[in-house]
C-alpha positions as CSV (number, residue, x, y, z in Angstrom):
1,X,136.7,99.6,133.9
2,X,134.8,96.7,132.9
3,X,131.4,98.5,133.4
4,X,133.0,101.1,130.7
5,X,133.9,98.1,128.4
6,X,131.1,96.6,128.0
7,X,128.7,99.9,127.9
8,X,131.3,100.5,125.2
9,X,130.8,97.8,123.2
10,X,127.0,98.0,123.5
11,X,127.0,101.2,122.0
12,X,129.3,100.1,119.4
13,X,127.0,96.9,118.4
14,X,123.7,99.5,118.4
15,X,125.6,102.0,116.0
16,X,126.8,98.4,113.7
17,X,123.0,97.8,113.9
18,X,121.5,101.0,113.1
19,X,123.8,101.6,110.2
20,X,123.2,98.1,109.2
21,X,119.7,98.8,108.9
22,X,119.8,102.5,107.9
23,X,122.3,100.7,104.1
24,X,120.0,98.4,103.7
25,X,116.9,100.3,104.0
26,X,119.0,102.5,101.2
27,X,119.8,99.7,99.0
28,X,116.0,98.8,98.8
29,X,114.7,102.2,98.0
30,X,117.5,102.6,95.4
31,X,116.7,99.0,94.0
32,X,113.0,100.0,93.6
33,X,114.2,103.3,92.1
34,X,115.8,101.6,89.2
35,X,112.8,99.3,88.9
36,X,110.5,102.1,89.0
37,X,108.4,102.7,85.6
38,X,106.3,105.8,85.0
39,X,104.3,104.3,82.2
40,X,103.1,101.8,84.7
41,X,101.5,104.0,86.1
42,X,98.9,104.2,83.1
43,X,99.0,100.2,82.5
44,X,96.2,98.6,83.9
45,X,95.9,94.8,83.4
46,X,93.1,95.1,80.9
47,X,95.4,97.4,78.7
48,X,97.9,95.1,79.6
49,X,96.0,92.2,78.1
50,X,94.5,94.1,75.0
51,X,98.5,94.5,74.3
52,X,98.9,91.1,74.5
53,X,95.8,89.7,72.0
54,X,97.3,92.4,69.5
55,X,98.5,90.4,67.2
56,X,95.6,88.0,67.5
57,X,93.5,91.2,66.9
58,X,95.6,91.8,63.4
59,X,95.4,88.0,62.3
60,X,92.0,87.1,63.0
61,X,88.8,88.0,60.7
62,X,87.1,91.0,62.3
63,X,83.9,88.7,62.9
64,X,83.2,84.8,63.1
65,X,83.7,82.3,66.3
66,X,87.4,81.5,67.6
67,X,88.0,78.3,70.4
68,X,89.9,79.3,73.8
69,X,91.9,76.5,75.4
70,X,94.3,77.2,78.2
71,X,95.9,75.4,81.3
72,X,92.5,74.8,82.8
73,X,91.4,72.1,80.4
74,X,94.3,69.7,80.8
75,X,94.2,67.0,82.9
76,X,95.9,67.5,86.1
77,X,95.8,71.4,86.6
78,X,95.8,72.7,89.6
79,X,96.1,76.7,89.3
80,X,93.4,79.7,90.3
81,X,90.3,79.2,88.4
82,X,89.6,82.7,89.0
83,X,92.9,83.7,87.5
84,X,92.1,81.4,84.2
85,X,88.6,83.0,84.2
86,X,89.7,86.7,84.4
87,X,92.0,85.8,81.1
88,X,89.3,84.0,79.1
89,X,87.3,87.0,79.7
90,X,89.5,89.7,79.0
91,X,90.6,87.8,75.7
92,X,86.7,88.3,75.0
93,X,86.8,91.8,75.8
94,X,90.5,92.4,74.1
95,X,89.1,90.7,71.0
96,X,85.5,92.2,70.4
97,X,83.6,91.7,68.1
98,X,84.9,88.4,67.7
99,X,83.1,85.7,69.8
100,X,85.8,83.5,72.0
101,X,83.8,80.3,73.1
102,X,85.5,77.6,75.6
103,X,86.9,75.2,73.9
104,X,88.5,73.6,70.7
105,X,85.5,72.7,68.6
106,X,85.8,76.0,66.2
107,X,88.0,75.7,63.4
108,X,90.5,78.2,64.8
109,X,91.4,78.1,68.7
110,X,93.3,80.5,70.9
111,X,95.5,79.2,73.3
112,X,96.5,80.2,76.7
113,X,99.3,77.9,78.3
114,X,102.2,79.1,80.9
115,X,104.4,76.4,79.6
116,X,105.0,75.4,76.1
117,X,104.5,71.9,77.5
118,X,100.9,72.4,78.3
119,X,100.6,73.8,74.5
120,X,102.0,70.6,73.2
121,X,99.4,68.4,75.8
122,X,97.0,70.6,74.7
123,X,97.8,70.1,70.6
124,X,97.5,66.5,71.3
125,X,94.8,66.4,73.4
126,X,92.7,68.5,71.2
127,X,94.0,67.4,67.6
128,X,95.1,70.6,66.9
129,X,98.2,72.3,65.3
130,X,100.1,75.9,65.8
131,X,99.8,78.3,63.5
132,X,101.5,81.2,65.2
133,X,102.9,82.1,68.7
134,X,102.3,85.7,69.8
135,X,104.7,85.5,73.4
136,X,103.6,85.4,76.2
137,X,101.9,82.2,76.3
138,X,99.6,83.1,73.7
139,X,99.2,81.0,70.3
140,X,96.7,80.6,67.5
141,X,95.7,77.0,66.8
142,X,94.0,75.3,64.2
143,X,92.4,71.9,64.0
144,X,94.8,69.4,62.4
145,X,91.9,67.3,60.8
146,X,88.9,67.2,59.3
């Protein structure tokens, strides 16, 4: 009788376990379902990023020499170069035929922070003021003095 129990209640705790599993497996797909976007599917990141300089495309002149400051030229960064060199460049690209030097020594600057603290380290830091905010961490600058 006891040998019947138990093989019973192994059962029982392998059925709890596969149905268990089998809900949340279904949960999951269902979750990734609703997440799912078919124009992703056409959005690579340099489209991505071309979307995000558009307004810096619409409010810059078509031609002259624009400053780029981001997270990497404040004191005490510690993020992915690589990742802070793949968005300096694509703002290039996303911005032809302007030319987007490093730096804040043009009269106009483009800024690049993931925190609007790093914006405000890098308007003192640089002597330079906002003159618009575009999302997403991007801003047009401008130097505040002569």
């Amino acid at each position: 009788m006891i040998h019947k129990t138990l093989h019973l209640a192994r059962l029982l705790a392998t059925v709890a376990l596969l149905v268990s599993a089998f809900a949340s497996a279904a949960m999951y797909l269902l979750a990734q379902r609703a997440a799912w976007n078919p124009i992703n599917l056409s959005a690579d990141p340099v489209t991505n990023w071309e979307a995000r300089c558009e307004g810096l495309r619409q409010d810059l002149p078509n031609h002259g020499s624009f400053g780029y400051v981001s997270d990497w030229d404040l004191p005490g960064w510690s993020g992915s170069t690589s990742d802070m060199d793949n968005e300096y460049r694509l703002t290039q690209y996303a911005l032809v035929p302007r030319i987007i030097v490093r730096g804040a020594q043009q009269p106009q600057v483009i800024g690049n922070f993931s925190r609007e603290e790093d914006l405000r380290a890098a308007q003192e830091r640089f002597g330079l003021r906002l003159v618009r905010s575009y999302g997403l961490g991007i801003y047009l600058l401008e130097r505040a003095g002569p």
